[in-house]
C-alpha positions, -999 to +999 in steps of 0.1 A: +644-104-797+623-076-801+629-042-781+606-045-746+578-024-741+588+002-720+556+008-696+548+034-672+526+029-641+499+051-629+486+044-596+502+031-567+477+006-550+481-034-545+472-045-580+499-018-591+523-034-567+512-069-581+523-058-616+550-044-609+566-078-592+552-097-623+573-075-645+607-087-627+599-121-646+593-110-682+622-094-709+594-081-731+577-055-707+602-035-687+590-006-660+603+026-668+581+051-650+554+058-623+532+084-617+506+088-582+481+115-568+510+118-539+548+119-554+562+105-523+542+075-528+550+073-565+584+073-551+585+050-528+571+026-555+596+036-575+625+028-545+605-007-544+608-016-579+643-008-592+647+029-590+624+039-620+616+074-632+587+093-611+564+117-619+540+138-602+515+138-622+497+111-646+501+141-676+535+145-671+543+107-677+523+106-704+543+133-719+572+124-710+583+107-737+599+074-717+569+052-722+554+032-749+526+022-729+505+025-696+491+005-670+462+024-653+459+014-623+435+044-610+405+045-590+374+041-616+359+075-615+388+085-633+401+057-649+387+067-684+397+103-689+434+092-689+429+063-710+415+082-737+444+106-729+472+080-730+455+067-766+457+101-780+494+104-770+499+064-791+506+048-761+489+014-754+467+008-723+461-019-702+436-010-679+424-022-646+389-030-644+357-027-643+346+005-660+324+037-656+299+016-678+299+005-714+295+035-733+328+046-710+347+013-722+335+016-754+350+056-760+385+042-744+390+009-769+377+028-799+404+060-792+425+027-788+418+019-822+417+048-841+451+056-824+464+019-836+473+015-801+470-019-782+444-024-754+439-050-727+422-049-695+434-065-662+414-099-660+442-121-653+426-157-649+420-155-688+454-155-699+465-190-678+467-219-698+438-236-679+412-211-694+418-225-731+419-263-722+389-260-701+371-247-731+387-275-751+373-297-727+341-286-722+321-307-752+335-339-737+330-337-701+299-314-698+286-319-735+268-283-741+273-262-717+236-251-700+249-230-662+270-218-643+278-205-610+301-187-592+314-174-560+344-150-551+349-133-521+373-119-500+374-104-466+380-066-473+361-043-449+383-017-447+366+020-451+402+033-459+404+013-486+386+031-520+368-002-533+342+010-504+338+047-513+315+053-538+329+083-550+361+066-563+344+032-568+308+034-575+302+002-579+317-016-554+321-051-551+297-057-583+323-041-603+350-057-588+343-087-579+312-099-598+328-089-627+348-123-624+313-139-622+306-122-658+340-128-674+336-160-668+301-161-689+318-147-717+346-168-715+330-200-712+295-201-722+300-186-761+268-171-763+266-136-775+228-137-768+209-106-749+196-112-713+165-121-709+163-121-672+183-105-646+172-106-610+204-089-583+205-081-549+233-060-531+245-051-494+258-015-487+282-009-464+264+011-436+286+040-433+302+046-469+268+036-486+292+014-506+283-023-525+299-045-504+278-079-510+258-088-538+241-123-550+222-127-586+210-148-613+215-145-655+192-162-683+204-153-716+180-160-745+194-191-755+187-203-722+220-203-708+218-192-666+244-177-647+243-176-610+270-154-587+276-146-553+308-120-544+315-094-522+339-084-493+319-099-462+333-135-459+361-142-437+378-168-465+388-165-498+366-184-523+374-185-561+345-213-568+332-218-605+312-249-617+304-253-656+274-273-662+262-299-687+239-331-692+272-354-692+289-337-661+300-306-645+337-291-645+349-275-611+376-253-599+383-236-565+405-214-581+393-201-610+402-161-603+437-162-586+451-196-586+466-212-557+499-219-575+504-188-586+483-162-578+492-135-557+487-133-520+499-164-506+506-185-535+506-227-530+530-243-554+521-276-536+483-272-554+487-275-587+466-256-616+433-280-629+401-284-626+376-316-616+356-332-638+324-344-616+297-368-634+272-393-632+257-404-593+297-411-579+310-404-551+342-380-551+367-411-556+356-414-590+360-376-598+388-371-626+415-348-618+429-328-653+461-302-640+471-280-664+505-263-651+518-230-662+560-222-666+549-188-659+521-169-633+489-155-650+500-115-641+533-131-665+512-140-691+487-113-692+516-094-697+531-110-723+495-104-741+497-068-736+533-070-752+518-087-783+492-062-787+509-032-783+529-051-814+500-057-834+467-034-823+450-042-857+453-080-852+425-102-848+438-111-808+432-073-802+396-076-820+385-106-795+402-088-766+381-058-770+348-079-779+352-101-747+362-073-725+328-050-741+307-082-731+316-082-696+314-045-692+279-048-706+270-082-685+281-059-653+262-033-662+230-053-666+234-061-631+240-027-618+212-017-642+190-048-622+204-028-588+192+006-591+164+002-609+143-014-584+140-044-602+171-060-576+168-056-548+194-030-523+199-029-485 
């Protein structure tokens, strides 16, 4: 067995927390540091996930010599100046997204590169099993694929919280959650092509002036049309993706954090699939396809990062880049769409 991948964490939040829980399940990523704004919060971490080294400063872990790679786990105003740090010191980043922009994601995975350093970001949902057989299935059940549309939410009003201050997040629930809405474009549709028309519309939260809400609608040039709704202002979860095609549509309720397995509240009772919906029937005649998963999707994701810290000039590295620079750029069409005047902002 190859020697683990000894990982340091920098930031403290949730999502750091998640990670660090997903680590207790895999041999070939072991934590071995974390670093935080506030050292008694990096050290509390540390108490909560097996006593690892702390540091009071995201320099001095990368320095430090007790790392071969970092999950940054930062607030995005900051998130690419250690990046491109943590590249120049040969140490392989997975990164929590979205990004500044493009042009940001772009300078972080080509120090990556030229560093020969892996890079992933933190979209789990594309590293569960379920994402490659519904692709697989997609030219049977839909035949070509012309739509989709999706919806994610979760209630998260909270001005504490720095997904609603601008100045840490700036911008907002596009970047976080509609960039699920995008990913899922790029993972499912296969078009490459430019957008033709891009038509957004956001809510700010009244006090912070943060995105909290925000609704839109994709046509690529070939024809292909997105459609997404995501934000913080619903009082339910919803994880709601439908792929469309002449000989049917293919649904999940699931499709960012699944029930199983995600984190949260996790359902093991509600096994991974999707629906397969076609023809004028009624929901009896719907086909049920469940595609289970020994391990979580934070496992998995992972267990990529492992394998591309091993081999950064591979071709899965390549695509991981090239999916994640499409979503970066799909998001920033929107955003574009958003302050531009041509969406429209309350």
């Amino acid at each position: 067995m190859s020697t683990p991948l000894r990982l340091g964490i920098i930031g403290t939040g949730f999502i750091a927390d998640v990670i660090a829980h997903a680590l207790r399940s895999t041999a070939t990523v072991t934590l071995n540091a974390v670093a935080s704004r506030r050292v008694e919060t990096a050290a509390a971490f540390a108490l909560r996930h097996g006593s690892v080294s702390v540091f009071e400063s995201w320099e001095s872990l990368l320095k430090s010599e007790t790392v071969d790679a970092v999950y940054v786990a930062t607030p995005t105003s900051v998130r690419e100046s250690i990046c491109l740090a943590a590249a120049a010191q040969g140490l392989a980043v997975l990164a929590e997204k979205p990004f500044l922009n493009w042009e940001s994601l772009q300078k972080i995975t080509q120090a990556c590169s030229q560093a020969g350093v892996g890079f992933l970001d933190g979209t789990h949902f594309t590293h569960h099993p379920r994402t490659q057989a519904v692709r697989d299935a997609l030219s049977q059940k839909t035949g070509p694929l012309q739509g989709l549309r999706t919806s994610f939410f979760f209630p998260a009003l909270d001005r504490n919280n720095i997904r609603l201050q601008p100045d840490k997040e700036p911008t907002g629930a596009i970047g976080d959650m509609a960039w699920y809405s995008m990913r899922a474009v790029v993972e499912y549709s296969g078009s490459d092509a430019s957008v033709a028309e891009c038509r957004s519309w956001a809510q700010r939260d009244a006090l912070t002036g943060g995105w909290i809400r925000g609704a839109g609608f994709l046509r690529l040039n070939d024809g292909f049309t997105a459609t997404w709704d995501a934000g913080y202002t619903v009082g339910a979860c919803l994880m709601d993706l439908d792929l469309m095609g002449s000989q049917g549509v293919i649904s999940m309720d699931d499709f960012v954090l699944d029930w199983d397995g995600g984190f949260g509240k996790p359902d093991p009772t509600r096994l991974v699939g999707f629906t397969h919906r076609f023809g004028m029937a009624n929901p009896s005649t719907w086909v049920r396809t469940e595609t289970p998963s020994p391990q979580p999707q934070a496992h998995r994701m992972l267990e990529a990062f492992a394998r591309l810290a091993r081999n950064p000039l591979g071709p899965e590295m390549a695509l991981s880049i090239r999916r994640s620079l499409r979503t970066q750029e799909l998001v920033d069409t929107v955003v574009a769409s958003l302050r531009d005047g041509s969406g429209l902002t309350s």
